[in-house]
C-alpha positions as CSV (number, residue, x, y, z in Angstrom):
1,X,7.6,39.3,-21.6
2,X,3.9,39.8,-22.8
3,X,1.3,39.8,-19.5
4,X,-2.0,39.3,-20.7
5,X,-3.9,41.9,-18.7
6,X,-6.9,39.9,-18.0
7,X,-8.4,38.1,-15.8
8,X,-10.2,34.9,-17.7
9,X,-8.0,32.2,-18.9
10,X,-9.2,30.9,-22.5
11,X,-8.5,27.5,-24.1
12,X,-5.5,28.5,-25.6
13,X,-2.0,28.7,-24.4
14,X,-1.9,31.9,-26.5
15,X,-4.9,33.1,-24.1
16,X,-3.5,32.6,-20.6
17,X,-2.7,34.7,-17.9
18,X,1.4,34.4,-17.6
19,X,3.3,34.3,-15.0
20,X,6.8,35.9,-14.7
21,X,8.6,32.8,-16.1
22,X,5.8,33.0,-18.8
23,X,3.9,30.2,-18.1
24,X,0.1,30.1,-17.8
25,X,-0.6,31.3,-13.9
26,X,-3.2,28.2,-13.5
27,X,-0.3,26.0,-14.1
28,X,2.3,27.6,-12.5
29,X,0.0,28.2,-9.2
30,X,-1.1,24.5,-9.4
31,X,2.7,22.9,-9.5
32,X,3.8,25.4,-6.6
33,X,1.3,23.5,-4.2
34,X,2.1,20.2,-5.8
35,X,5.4,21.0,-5.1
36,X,4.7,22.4,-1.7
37,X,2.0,19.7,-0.9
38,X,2.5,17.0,-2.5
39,X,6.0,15.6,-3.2
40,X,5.5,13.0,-0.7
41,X,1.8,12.3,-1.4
42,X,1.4,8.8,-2.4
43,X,0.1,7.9,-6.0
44,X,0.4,11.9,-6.8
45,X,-1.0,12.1,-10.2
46,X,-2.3,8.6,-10.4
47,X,-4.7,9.2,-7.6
48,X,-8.3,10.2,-8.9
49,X,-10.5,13.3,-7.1
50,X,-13.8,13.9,-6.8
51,X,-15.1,15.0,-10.4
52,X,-17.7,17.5,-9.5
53,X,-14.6,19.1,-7.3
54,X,-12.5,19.5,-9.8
55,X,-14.7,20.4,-12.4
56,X,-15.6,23.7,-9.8
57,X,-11.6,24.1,-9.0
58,X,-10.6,24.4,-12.8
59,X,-13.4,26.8,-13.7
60,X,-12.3,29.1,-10.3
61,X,-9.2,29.1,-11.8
62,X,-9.8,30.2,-15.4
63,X,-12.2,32.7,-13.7
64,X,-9.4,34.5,-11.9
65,X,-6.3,31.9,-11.1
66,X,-4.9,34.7,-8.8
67,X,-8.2,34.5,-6.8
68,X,-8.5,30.9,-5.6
69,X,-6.8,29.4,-2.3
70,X,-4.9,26.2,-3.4
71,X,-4.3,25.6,-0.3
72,X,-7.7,24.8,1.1
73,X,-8.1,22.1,-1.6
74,X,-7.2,18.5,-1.2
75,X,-3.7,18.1,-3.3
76,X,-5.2,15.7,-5.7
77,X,-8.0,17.8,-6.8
78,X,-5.2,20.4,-7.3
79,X,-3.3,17.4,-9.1
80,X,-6.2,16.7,-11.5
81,X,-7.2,20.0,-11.8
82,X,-3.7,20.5,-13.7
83,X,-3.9,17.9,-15.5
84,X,-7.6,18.3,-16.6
85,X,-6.4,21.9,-17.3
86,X,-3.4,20.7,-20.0
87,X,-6.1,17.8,-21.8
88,X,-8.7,20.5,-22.2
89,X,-6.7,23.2,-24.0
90,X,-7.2,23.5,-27.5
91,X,-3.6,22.5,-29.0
92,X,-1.7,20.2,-27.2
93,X,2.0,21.4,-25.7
94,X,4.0,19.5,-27.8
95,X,1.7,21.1,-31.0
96,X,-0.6,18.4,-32.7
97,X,1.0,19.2,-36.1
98,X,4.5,18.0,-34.6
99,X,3.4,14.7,-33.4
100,X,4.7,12.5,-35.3
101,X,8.1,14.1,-35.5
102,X,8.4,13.7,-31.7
103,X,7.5,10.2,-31.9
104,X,9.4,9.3,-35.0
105,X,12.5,10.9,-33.0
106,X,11.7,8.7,-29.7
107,X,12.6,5.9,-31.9
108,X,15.5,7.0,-33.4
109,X,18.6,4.5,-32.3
110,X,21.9,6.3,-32.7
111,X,21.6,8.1,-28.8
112,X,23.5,11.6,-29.7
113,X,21.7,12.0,-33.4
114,X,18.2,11.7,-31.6
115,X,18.8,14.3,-29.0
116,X,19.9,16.8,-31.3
117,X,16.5,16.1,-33.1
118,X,14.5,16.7,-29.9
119,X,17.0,19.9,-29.2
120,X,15.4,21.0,-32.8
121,X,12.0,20.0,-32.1
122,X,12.5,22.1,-28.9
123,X,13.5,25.2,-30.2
124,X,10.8,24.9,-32.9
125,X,8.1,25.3,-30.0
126,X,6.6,29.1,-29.3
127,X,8.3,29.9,-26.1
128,X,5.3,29.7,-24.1
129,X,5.2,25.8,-24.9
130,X,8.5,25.6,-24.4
131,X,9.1,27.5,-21.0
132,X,5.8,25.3,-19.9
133,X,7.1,22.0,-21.1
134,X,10.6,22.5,-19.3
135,X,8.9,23.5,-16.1
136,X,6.6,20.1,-16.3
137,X,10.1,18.4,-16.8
138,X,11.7,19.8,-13.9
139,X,8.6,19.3,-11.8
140,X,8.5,15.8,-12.8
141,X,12.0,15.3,-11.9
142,X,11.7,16.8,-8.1
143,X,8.4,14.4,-7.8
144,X,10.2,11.2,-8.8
145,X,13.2,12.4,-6.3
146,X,10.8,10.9,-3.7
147,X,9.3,7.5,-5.1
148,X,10.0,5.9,-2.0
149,X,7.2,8.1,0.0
150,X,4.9,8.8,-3.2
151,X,5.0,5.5,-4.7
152,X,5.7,7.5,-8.3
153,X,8.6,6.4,-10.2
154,X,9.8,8.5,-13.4
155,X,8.4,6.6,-15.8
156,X,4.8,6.3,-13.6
157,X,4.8,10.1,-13.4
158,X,5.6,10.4,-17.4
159,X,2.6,7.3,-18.3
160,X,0.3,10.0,-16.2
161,X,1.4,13.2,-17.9
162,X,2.1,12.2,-21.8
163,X,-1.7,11.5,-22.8
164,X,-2.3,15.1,-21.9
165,X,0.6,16.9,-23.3
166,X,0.8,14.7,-26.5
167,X,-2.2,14.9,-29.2
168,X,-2.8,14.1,-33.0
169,X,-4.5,16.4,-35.2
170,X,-7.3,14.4,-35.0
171,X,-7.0,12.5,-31.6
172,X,-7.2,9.2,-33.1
173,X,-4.1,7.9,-33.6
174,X,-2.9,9.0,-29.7
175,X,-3.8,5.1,-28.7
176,X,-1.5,3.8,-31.1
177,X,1.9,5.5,-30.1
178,X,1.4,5.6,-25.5
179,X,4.9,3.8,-25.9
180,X,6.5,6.1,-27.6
181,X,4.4,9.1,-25.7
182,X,5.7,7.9,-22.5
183,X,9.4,7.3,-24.5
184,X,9.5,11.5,-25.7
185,X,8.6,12.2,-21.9
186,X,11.7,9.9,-20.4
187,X,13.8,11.2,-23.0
188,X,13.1,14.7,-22.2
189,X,13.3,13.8,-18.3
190,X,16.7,11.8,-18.5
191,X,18.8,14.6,-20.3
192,X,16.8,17.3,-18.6
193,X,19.8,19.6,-18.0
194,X,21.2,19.6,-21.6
195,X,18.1,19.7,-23.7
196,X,16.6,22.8,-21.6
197,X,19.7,24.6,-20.9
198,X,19.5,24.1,-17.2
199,X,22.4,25.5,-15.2
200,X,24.1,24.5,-12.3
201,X,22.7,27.6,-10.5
202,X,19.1,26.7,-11.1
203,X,20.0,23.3,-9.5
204,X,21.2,24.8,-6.5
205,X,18.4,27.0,-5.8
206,X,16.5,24.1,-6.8
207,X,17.9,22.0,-4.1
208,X,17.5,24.8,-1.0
209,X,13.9,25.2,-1.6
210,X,13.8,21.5,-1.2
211,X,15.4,20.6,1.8
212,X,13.3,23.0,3.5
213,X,10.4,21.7,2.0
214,X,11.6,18.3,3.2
215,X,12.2,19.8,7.0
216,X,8.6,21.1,6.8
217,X,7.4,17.5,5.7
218,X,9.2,15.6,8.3
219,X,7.7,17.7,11.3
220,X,4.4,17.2,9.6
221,X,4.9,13.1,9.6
222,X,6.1,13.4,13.2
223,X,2.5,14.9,14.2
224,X,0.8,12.7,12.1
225,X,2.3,9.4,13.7
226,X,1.4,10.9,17.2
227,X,-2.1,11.3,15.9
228,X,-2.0,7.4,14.0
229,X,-0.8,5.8,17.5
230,X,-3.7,6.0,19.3
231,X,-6.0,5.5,15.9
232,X,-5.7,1.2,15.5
233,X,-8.7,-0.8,14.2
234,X,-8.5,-4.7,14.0
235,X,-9.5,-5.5,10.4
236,X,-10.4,-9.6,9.5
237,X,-9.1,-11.2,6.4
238,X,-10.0,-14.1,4.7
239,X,-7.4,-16.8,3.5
240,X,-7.4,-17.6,0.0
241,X,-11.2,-17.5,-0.6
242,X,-14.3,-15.2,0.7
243,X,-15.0,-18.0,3.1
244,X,-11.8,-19.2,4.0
245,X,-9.9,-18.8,7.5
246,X,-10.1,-15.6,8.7
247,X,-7.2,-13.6,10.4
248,X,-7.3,-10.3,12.4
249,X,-4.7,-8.0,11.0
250,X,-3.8,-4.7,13.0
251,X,-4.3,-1.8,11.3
252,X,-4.4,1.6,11.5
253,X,-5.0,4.8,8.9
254,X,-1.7,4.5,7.4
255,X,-1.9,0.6,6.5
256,X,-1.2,-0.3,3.3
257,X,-2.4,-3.1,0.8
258,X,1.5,-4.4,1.3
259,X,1.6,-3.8,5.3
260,X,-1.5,-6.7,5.5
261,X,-0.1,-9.4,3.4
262,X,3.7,-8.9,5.3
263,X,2.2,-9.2,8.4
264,X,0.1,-12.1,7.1
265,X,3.2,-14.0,6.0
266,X,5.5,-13.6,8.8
267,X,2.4,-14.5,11.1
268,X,1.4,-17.7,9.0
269,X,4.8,-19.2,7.9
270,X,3.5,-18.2,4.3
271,X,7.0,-18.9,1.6
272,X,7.2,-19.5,-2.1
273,X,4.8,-17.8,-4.8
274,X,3.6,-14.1,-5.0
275,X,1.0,-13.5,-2.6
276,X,-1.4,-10.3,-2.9
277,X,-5.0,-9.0,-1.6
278,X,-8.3,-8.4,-2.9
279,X,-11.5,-6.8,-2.3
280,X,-13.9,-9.9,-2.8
281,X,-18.0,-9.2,-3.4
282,X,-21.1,-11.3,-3.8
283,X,-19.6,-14.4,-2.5
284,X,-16.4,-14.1,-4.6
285,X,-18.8,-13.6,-7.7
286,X,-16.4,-9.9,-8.1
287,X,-13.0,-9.3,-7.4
288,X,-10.9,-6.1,-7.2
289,X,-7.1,-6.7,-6.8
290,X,-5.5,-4.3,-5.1
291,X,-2.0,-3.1,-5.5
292,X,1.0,-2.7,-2.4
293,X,0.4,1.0,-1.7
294,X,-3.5,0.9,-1.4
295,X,-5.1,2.4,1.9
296,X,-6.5,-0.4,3.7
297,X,-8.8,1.8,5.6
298,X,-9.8,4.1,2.6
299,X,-10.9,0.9,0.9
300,X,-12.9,-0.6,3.3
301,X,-14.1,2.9,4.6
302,X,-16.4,2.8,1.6
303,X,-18.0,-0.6,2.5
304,X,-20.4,1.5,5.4
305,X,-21.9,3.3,2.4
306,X,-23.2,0.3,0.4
307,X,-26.6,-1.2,0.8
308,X,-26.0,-3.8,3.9
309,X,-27.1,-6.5,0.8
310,X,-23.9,-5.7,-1.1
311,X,-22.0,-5.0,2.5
312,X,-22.7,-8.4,4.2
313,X,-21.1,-10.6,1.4
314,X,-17.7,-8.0,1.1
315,X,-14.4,-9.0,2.3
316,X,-10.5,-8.7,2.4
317,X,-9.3,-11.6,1.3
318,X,-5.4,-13.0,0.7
319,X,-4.6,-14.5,-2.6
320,X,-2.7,-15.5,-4.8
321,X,-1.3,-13.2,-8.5
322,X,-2.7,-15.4,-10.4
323,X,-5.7,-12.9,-11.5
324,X,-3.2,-10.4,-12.4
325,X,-1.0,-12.4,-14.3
326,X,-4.1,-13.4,-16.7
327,X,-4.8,-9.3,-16.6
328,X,-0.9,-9.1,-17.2
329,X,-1.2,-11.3,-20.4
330,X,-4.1,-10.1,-22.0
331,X,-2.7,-6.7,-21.8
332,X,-2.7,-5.5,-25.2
333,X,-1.9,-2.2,-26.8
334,X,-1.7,-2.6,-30.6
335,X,-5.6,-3.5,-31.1
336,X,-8.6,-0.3,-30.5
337,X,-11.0,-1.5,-27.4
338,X,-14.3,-0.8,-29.0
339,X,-16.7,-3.7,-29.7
340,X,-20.8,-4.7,-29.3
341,X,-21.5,-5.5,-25.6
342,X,-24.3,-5.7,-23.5
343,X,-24.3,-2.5,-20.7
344,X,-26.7,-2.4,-17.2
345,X,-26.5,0.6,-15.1
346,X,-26.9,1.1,-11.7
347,X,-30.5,1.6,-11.4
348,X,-31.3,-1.6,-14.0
349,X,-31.5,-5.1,-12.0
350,X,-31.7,-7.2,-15.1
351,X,-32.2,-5.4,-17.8
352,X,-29.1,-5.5,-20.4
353,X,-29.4,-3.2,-22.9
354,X,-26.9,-3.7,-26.3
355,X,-24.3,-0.9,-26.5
356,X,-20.9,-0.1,-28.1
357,X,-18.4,0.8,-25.9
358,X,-14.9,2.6,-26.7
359,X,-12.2,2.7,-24.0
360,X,-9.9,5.7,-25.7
361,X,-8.0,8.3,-24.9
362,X,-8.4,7.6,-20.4
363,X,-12.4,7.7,-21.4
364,X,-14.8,4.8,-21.0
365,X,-17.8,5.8,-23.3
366,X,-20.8,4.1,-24.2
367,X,-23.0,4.6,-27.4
368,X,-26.3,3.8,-28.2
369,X,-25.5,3.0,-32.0
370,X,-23.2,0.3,-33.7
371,X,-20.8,2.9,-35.3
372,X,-20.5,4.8,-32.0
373,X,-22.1,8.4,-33.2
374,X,-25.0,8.6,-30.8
375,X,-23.2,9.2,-27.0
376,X,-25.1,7.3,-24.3
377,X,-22.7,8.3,-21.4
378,X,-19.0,8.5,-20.7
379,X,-16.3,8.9,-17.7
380,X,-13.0,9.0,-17.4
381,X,-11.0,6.3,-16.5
382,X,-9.6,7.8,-13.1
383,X,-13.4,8.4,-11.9
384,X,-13.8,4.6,-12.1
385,X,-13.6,1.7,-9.3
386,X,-13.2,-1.8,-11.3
387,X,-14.5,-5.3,-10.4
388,X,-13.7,-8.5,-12.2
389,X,-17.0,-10.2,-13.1
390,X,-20.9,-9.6,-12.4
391,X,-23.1,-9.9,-9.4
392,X,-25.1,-13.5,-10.6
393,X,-28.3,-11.6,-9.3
394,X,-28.0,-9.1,-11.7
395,X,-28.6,-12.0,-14.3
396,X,-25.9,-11.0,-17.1
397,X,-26.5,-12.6,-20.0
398,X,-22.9,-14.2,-20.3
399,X,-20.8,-15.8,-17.8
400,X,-17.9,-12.9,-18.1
401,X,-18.1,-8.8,-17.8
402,X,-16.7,-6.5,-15.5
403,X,-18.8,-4.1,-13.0
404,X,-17.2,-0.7,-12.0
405,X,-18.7,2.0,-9.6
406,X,-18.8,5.9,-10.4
407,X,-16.3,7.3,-7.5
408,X,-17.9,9.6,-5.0
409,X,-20.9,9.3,-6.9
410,X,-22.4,5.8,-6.5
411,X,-20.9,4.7,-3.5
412,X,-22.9,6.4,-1.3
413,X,-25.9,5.6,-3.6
414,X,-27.2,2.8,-1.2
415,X,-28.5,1.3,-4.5
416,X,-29.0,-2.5,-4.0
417,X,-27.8,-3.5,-7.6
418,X,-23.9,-2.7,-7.2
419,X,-22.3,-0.9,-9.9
420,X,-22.5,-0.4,-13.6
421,X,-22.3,-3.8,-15.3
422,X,-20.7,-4.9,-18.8
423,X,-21.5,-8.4,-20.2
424,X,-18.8,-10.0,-22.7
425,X,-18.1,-13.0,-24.8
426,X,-15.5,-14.6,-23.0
427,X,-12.8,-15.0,-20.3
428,X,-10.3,-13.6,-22.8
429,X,-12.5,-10.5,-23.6
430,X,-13.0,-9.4,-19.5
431,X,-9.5,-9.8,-19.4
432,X,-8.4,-7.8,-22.0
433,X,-11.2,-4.7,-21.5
434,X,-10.2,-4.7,-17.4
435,X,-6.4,-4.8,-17.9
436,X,-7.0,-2.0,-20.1
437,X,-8.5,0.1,-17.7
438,X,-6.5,-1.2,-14.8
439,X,-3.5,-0.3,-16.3
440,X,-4.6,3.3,-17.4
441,X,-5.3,4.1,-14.1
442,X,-2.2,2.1,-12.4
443,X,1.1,3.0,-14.9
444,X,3.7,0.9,-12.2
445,X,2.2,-2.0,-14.1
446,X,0.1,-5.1,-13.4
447,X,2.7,-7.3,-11.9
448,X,4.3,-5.3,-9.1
449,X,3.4,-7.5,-6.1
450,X,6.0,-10.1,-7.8
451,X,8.5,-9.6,-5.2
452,X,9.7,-11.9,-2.8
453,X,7.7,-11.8,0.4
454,X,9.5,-11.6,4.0
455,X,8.7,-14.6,6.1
């Protein structure tokens, strides 16, 4: 095994410190804490972190990865900074020049004639790529092992992972295959043991490490429920609309999105019909759905930050699905989001500016030309908080748009115009550019509060 005998990491795989399973020390570092830290974290992967964090994290590590102390770092910075760490490298791990071989495979019918192709494909792949790619597998594989606790199915954990392991030569054909991106990552996961030669010994050793990991975890949870006990807060939520009936709902810092509207309907009788919750702004003039396993507390934590303007006219509010099921339907993958719009920062009251904007590749980018060669500013898609519609004193010049804040950047900003704002055509536009973005972030899917409710 070659050991590269420095201590800077380069953008290649080729310049990497390796470890002794020869794989780059930055990754194998980063998936011991996740595995350590973070198999039970919720949303592991999906979760964003603070940008400027990571962004100091990932250039500690390629500085000296032996160096830095993982675990003083919130596991989702570590999470990102992986992540960040396999997008920014300079060939993809599945080899841009191979693309189209793994995705032609992924849709190859006959079950035992397309794993033998990926069995090929696999050998074809220098053994750092190779060793790297099985240890993501295997990784992936122990994570979704606890979906109950992290909320992070298989196929949630591969929608996170195969943007940044899978790349064109040219990075502009990656938005036209994520299904069958996602499809190579399943395939790989769901005959792990056979396509990577995995042996029953592995397993086993595999499994030890876990259920002490596990033991560690549960004596961890039963602190933190001693802790949570005395830590209860009542939180008001309106029915239906921003200035509906309002109900007090007990919560405290492990409440979830799901937790309110149970309680909700076993308190009120409420049968029949999805039911879900939403953050509600300006009178109901923005709306932010969130999903089962959001942090009540987290999301309303922010609300103390915002200028008391924005704050006074913010709520909770139980609804119906019917705003995801439009996001659900204008979901579509087969056409490029760029188009002519009109864009507002944060610091502009009224002033609406006409820009092109490009949703590709998890990055939201503005331009300040029609062909989108002149780069006004851009952020990736995990950095973003996303409202449906426009504050109506921000005077957009449409009736449709979407407004979204910078995360640990602008919520804090005490700025009185909320958010970054984008003006569109239509209903059908908003729709389409939010579920987009929605979904990018949140791979379970749109529709996952479409269970039956307990009453």
């Amino acid at each position: 095994m070659a050991v590269l005998c420095v201590q800077q990491s380069g953008k290649s795989l080729l310049d990497q410190q390796l470890s002794q399973d020869n794989i780059p020390v930055i990754l194998d570092r980063c998936l011991k804490q996740v595995d350590t830290r973070g198999q039970q974290e919720e949303g592991i992967y999906r979760k964003a972190a603070t940008n400027s964090r990571v962004d100091k994290l990932i250039q500690e590590l390629k500085t000296d990865a032996h160096a830095v102390r993982l675990d003083t770092h919130d596991i989702h910075e570590v999470a990102n900074a992986l992540k960040r760490f396999l997008r920014e490298l300079d060939d993809s791990l599945f080899m841009r020049e191979r693309y189209s071989e793994w995705i032609r495979t992924s849709a190859i019918e006959d079950h035992q004639n397309k794993f033998l192709w990926y069995r090929y494909l696999l050998e074809k792949l220098p053994q750092v790529n190779y060793n790297t790619l099985r240890r993501i597998i295997l990784h992936i594989s122990k994570l979704a092992e606890h979906e109950q606790q992290n909320k992070m199915s298989g196929q949630g954990l591969c929608t996170c992972f195969a943007p940044t392991l899978m790349r064109t030569e040219n990075d502009t054909m990656r938005g036209n295959n994520p299904g069958h991106e996602i499809k190579v990552m399943l395939d790989l996961l769901s005959q792990r043991d056979y396509l990577f030669q995995i042996e029953q010994q592995e397993l086993e050793h595999e499994d030890k490490i876990k259920k002490a990991q596990d033991k560690i975890k549960r004596a961890q949870q039963d602190i933190q429920r001693q802790s949570q006990s005395s830590s209860n807060f009542l939180m008001p939520v309106s029915m239906y609309n921003h200035n509906g009936q309002c109900e007090m709902v007990n919560t405290n810092p492990a409440t979830t999105a799901k937790g309110v509207v149970d309680y909700l309907a076993r308190k009120c009788g409420l049968s029949g019909g999805s039911l879900a919750l939403s953050e509600i702004l300006a009178k109901g003039a923005l709306k932010r759905p969130l999903f089962p396993s959001d942090n009540i507390l987290l999301t309303t934590g922010r609300w103390g930050d915002w200028d008391e303007n924005v704050r006074k006219e913010t709520c909770l509010c139980l609804t119906d699905t019917e705003v995801l099921q439009k996001l659900e339907r204008h979901h579509d993958t087969s056409k490029p989001l760029i188009a002519e719009l009109r864009y507002a920062d944060a610091k502009s009251k009224n002033k609406f500016r006409k820009t092109t904007l490009e949703f590709k590749q998890y990055v939201l980018t503005f331009y300040k030309d029609s062909k989108a060669k002149n780069q006004l500013c851009s952020w990736k898609v995990e950095e973003l908080t996303i409202y449906l519609g426009i504050d109506p004193k921000r005077s957009p010049p449409t009736g449709f748009g979407f407004t979204f804040l910078v995360n640990s950047r602008e919520d804090k900003s005490k700025n009185s115009n909320f958010g970054h704002c984008v003006c569109v055509a239509s209903e059908e536009e908003m729709y389409r550019w939010v579920a987009a973005l929605i979904v990018a972030q949140r791979p379970e899917g749109l529709m996952i509060w479409n269970t039956p409710m307990r009453t």
